[in-house]
BALOBA-1460 file (C-alpha; in Angstrom, 3 decimals):
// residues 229
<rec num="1" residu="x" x="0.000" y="0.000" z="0.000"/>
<rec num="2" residu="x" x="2.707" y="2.313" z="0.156"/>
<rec num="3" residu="x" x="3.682" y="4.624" z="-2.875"/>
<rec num="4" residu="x" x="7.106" y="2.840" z="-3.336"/>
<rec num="5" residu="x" x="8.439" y="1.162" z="-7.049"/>
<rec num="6" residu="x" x="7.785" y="-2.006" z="-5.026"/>
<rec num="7" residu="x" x="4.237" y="-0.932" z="-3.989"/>
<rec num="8" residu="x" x="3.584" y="0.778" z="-7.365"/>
<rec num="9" residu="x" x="4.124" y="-2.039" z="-9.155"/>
<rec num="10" residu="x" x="2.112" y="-4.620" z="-7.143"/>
<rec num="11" residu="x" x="-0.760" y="-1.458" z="-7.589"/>
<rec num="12" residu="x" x="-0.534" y="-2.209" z="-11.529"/>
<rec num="13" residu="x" x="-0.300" y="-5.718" z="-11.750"/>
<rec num="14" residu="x" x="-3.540" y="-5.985" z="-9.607"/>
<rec num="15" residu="x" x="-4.923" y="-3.908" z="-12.006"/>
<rec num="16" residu="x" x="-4.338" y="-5.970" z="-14.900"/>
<rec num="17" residu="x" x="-6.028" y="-9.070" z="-12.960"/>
<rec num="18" residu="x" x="-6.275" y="-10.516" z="-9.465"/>
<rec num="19" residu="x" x="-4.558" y="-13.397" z="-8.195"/>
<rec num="20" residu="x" x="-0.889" y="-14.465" z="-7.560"/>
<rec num="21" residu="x" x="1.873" y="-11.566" z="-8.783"/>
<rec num="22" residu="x" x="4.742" y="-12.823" z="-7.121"/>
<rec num="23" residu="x" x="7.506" y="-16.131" z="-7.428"/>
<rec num="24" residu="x" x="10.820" y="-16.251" z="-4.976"/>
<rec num="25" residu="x" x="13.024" y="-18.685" z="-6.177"/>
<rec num="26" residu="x" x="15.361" y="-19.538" z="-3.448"/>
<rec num="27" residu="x" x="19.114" y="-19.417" z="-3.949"/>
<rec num="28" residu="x" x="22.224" y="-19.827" z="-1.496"/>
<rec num="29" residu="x" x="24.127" y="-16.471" z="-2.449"/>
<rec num="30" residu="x" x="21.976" y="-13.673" z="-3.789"/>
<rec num="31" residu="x" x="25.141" y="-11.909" z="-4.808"/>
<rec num="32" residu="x" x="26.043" y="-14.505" z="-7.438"/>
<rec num="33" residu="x" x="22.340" y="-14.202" z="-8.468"/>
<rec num="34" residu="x" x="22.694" y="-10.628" z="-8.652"/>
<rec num="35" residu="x" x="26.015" y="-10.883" z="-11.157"/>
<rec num="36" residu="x" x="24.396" y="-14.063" z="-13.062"/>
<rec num="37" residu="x" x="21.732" y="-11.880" z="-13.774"/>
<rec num="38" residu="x" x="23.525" y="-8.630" z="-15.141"/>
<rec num="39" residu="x" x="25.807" y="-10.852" z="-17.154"/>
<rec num="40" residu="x" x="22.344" y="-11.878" z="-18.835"/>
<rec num="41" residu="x" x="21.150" y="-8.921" z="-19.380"/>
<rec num="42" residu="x" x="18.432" y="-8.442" z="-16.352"/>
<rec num="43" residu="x" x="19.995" y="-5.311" z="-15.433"/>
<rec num="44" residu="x" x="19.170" y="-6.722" z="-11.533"/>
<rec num="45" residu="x" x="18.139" y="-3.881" z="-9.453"/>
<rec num="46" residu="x" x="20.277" y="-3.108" z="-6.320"/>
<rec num="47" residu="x" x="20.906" y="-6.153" z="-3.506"/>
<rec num="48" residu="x" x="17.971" y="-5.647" z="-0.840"/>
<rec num="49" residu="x" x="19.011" y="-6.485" z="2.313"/>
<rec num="50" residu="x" x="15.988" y="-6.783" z="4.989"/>
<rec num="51" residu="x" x="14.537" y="-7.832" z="8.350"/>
<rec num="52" residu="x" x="11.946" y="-8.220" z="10.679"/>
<rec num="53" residu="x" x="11.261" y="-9.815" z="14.528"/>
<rec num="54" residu="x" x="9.499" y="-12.798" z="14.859"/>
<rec num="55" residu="x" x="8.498" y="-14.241" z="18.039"/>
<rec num="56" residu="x" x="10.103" y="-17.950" z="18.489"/>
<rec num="57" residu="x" x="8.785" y="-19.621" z="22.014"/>
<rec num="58" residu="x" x="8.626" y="-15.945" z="23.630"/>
<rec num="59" residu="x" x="11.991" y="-14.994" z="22.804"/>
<rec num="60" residu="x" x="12.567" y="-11.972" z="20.091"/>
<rec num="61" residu="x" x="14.719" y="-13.429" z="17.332"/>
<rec num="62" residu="x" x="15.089" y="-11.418" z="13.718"/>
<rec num="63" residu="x" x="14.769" y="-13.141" z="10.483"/>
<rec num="64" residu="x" x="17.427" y="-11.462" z="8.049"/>
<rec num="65" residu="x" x="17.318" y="-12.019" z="4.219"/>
<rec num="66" residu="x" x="18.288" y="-11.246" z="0.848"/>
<rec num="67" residu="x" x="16.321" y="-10.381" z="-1.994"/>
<rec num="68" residu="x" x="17.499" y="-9.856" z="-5.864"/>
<rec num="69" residu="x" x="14.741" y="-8.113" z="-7.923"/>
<rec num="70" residu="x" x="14.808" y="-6.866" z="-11.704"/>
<rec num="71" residu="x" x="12.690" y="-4.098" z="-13.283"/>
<rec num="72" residu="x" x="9.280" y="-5.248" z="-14.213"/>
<rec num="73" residu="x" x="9.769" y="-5.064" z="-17.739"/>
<rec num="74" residu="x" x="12.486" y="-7.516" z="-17.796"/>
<rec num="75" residu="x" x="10.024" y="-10.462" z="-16.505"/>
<rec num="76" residu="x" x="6.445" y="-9.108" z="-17.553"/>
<rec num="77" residu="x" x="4.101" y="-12.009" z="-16.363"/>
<rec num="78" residu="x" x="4.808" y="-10.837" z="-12.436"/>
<rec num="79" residu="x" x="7.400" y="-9.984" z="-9.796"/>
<rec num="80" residu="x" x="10.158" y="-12.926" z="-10.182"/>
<rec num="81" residu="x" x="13.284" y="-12.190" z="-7.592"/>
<rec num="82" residu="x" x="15.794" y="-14.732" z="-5.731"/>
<rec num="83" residu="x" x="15.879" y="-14.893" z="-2.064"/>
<rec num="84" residu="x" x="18.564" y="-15.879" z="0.018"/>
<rec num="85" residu="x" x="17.523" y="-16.850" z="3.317"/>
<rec num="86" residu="x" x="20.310" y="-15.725" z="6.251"/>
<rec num="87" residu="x" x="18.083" y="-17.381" z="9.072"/>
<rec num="88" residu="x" x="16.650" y="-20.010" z="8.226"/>
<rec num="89" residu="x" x="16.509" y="-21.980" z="11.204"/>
<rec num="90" residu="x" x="13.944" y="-18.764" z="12.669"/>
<rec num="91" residu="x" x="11.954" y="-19.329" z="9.646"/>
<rec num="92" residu="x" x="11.353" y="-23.041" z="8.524"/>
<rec num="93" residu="x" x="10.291" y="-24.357" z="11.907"/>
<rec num="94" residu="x" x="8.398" y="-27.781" z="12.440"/>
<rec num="95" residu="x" x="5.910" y="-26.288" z="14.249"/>
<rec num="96" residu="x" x="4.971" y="-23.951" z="11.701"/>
<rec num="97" residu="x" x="5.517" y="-26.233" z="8.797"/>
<rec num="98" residu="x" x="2.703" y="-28.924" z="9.786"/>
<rec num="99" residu="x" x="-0.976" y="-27.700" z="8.418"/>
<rec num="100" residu="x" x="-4.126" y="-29.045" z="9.407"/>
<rec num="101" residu="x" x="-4.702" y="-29.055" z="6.017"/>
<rec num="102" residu="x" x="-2.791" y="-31.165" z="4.867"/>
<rec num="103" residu="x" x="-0.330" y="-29.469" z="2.702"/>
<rec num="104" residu="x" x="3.467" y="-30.487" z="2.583"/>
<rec num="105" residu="x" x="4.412" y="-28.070" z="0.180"/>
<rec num="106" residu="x" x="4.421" y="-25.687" z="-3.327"/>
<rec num="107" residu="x" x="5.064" y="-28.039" z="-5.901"/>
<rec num="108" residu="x" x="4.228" y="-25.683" z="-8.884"/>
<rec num="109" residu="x" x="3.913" y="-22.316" z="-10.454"/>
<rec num="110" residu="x" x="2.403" y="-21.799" z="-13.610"/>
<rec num="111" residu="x" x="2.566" y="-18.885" z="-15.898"/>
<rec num="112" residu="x" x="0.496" y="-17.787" z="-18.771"/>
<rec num="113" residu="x" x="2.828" y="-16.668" z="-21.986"/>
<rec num="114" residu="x" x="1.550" y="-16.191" z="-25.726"/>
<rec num="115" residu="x" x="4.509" y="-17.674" z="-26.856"/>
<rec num="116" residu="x" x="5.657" y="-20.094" z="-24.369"/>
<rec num="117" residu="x" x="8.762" y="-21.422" z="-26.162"/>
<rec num="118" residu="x" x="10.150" y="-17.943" z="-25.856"/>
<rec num="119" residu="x" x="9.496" y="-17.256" z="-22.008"/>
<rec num="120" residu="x" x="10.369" y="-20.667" z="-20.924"/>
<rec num="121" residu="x" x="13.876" y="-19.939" z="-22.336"/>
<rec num="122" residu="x" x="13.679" y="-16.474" z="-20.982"/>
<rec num="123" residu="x" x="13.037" y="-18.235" z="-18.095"/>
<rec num="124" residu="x" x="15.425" y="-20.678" z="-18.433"/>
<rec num="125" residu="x" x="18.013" y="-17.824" z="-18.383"/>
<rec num="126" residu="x" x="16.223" y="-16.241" z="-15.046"/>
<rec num="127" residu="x" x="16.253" y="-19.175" z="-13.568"/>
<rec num="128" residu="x" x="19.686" y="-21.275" z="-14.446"/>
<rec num="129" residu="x" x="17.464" y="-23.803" z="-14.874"/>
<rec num="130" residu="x" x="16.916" y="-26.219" z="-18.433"/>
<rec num="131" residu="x" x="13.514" y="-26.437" z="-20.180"/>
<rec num="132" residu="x" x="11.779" y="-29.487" z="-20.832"/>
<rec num="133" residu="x" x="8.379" y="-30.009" z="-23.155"/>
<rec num="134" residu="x" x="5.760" y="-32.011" z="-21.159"/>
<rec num="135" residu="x" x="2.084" y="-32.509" z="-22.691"/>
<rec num="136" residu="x" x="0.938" y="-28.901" z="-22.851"/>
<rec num="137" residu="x" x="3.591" y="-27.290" z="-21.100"/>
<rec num="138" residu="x" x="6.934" y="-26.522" z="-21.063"/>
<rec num="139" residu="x" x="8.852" y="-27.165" z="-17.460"/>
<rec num="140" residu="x" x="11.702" y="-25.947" z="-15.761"/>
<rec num="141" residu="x" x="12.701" y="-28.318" z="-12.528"/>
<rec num="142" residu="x" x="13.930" y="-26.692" z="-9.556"/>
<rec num="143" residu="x" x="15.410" y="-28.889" z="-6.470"/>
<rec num="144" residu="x" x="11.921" y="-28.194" z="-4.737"/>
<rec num="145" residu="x" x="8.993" y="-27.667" z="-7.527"/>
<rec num="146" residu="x" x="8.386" y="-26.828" z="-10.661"/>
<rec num="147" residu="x" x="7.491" y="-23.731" z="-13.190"/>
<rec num="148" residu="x" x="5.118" y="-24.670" z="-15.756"/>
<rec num="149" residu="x" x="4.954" y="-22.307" z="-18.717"/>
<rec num="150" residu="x" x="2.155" y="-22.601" z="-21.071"/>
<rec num="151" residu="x" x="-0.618" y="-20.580" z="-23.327"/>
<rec num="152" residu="x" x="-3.884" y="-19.643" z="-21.738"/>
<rec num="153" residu="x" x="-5.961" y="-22.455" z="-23.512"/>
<rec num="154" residu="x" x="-3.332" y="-24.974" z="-21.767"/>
<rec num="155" residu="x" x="-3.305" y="-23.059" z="-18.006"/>
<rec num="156" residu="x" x="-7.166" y="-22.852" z="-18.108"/>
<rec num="157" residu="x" x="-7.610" y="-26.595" z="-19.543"/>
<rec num="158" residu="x" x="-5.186" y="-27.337" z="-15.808"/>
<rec num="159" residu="x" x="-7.052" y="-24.878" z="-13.754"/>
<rec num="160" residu="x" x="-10.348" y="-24.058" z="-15.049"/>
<rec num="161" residu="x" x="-9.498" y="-20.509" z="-15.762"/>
<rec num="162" residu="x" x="-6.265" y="-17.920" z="-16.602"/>
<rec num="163" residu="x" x="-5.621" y="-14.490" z="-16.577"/>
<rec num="164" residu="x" x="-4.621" y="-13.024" z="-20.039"/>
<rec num="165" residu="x" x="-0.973" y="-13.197" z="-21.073"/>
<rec num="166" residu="x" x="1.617" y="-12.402" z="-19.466"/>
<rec num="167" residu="x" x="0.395" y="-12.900" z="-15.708"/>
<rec num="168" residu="x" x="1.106" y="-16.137" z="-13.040"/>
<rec num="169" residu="x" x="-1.871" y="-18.369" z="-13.728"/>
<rec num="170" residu="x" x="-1.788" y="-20.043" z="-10.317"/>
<rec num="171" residu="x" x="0.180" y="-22.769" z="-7.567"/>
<rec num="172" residu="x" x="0.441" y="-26.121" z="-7.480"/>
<rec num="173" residu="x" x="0.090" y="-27.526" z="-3.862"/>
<rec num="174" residu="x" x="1.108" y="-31.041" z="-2.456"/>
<rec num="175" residu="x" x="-1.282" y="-32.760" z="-0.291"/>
<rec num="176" residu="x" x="-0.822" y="-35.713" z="2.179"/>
<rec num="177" residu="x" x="-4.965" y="-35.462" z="2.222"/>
<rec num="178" residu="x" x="-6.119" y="-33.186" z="-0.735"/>
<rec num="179" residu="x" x="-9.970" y="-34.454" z="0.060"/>
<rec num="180" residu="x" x="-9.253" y="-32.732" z="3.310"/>
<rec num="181" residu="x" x="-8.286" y="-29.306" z="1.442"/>
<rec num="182" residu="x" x="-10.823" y="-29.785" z="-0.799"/>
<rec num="183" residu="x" x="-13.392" y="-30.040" z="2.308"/>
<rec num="184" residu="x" x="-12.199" y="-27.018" z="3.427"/>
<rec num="185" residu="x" x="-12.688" y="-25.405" z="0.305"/>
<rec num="186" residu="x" x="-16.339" y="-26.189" z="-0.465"/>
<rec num="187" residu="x" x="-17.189" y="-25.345" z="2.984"/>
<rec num="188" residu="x" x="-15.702" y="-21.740" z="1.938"/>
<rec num="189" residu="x" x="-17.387" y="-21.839" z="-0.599"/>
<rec num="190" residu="x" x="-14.885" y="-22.429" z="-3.196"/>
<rec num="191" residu="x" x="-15.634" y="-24.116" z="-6.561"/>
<rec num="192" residu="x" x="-13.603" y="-26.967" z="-7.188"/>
<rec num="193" residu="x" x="-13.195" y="-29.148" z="-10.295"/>
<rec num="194" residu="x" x="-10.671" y="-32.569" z="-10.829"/>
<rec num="195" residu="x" x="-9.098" y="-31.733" z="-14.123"/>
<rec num="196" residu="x" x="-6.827" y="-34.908" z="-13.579"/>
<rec num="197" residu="x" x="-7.508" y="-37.726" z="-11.786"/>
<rec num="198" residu="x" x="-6.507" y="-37.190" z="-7.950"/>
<rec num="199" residu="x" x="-5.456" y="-33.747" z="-8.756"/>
<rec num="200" residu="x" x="-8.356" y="-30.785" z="-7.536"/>
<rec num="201" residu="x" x="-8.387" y="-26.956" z="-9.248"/>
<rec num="202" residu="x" x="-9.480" y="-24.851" z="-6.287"/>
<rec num="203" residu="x" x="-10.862" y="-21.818" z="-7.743"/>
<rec num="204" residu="x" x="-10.401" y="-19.155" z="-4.729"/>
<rec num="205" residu="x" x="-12.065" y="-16.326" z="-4.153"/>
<rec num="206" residu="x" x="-12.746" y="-13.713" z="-6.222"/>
<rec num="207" residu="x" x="-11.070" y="-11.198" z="-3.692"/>
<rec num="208" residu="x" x="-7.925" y="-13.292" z="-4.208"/>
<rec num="209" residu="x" x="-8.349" y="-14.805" z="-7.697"/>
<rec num="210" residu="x" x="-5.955" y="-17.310" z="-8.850"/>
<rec num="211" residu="x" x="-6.387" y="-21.056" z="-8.948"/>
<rec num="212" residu="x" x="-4.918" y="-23.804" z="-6.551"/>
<rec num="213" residu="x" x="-4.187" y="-26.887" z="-7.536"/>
<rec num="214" residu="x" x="-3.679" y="-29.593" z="-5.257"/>
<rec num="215" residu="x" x="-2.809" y="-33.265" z="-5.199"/>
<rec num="216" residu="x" x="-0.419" y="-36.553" z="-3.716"/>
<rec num="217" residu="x" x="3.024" y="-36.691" z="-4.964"/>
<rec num="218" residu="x" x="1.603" y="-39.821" z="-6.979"/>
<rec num="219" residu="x" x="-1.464" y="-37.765" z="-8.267"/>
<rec num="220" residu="x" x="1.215" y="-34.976" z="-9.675"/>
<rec num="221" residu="x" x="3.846" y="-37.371" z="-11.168"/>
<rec num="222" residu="x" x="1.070" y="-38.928" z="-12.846"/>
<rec num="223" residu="x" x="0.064" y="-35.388" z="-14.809"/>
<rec num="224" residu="x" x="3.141" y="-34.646" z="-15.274"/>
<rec num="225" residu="x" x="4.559" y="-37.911" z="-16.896"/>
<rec num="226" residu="x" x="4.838" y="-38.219" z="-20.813"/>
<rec num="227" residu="x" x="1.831" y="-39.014" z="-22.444"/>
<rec num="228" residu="x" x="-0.320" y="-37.715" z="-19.748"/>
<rec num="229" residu="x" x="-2.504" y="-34.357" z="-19.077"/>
């Protein structure tokens, strides 16, 4: 909400549609990102180093962090950075990791493109990471989940619906339980389709647009395997 390039951009992009606006890919030295990225062309914006206090078991700890973020134009469909976490042990705690929910984890991200061949290698470049074509898509493979870049026809066939080109179409969640998600969803009053067997588009609400999708580890592999979506 504040008029910062930060805020100012999040006020435009909300414009366009609502829903998700942001990916943090995680990475162990920003400031390799950071060069990486000029040497490609990004022209990275400065190194942000921040802060804040947490609470852990009633003792004041801070959580410190990098962030490496690029002018919007450079990566259209939404705000794509690389953060290095500094603290992680104040951060990724068991206690707040376990959901009644039943989620374990993001597995996916998926992004709407009118030509997807030439933003999953823009991507590709972003990211360090190597393109692949799966039925519809075309993935990049990160240690810990997965971007899936695709035309709008091809997110909304996945998730039911899609913002116009070039947004973030939506998450893909990993469920020990998604029937218990999906529960929870209806009784929110979410609508919620099965576009693949075991695997659940949770359309959220219209104050936070964007599309979950959520399944077993067995549910996604078997989407995301040749031959099949």
């Amino acid at each position: 909400t504040a008029a910062t390039p930060v805020g100012t951009q999040l006020q435009h992009a909300i414009a366009r549609h609502v829903g998700m606006h942001l990916i943090a890919m995680g990475t162990p030295h920003a400031e390799d990102e950071h060069q990486r990225l000029h040497a490609h062309g990004f022209d990275p914006l400065p190194l942000v180093h921040l802060q804040r206090a947490v609470l852990i078991e009633a003792v004041a700890q801070t959580v410190r962090f990098h962030v490496v973020r690029v002018p919007p134009e450079k990566m259209p469909e939404g705000r794509m950075q690389f953060v290095q976490q500094i603290t992680p042990e104040h951060l990724w705690r068991p206690a707040q990791l376990a959901h009644r929910n039943g989620v374990l984890g993001l597995h996916a991200a998926f992004i709407v493109a009118d030509a997807p061949d030439e933003v999953a290698a823009r991507y590709a470049q972003f990211c360090g990471l190597l393109p692949r074509r799966v039925p519809g898509f075309i993935r990049l493979d990160t240690p810990r989940g997965h971007l899936y870049v695709g035309s709008q026809s091809a997110c909304q066939s996945i998730l039911g619906h899609s913002p116009d080109a070039p947004s973030f179409a939506g998450c893909g969640l990993r469920c020990s339980d998604p029937g218990l998600l999906v529960q929870l969803a209806k009784a929110a009053g979410c609508a919620v389709g099965e576009p693949s067997p075991g695997l659940f588009a949770i359309t959220l609400p219209a104050a936070l647009g964007s599309t979950w999708l959520v399944g077993t580890q067995a549910a996604w592999d078997d989407w995301g395997s040749p031959g099949c979506g």
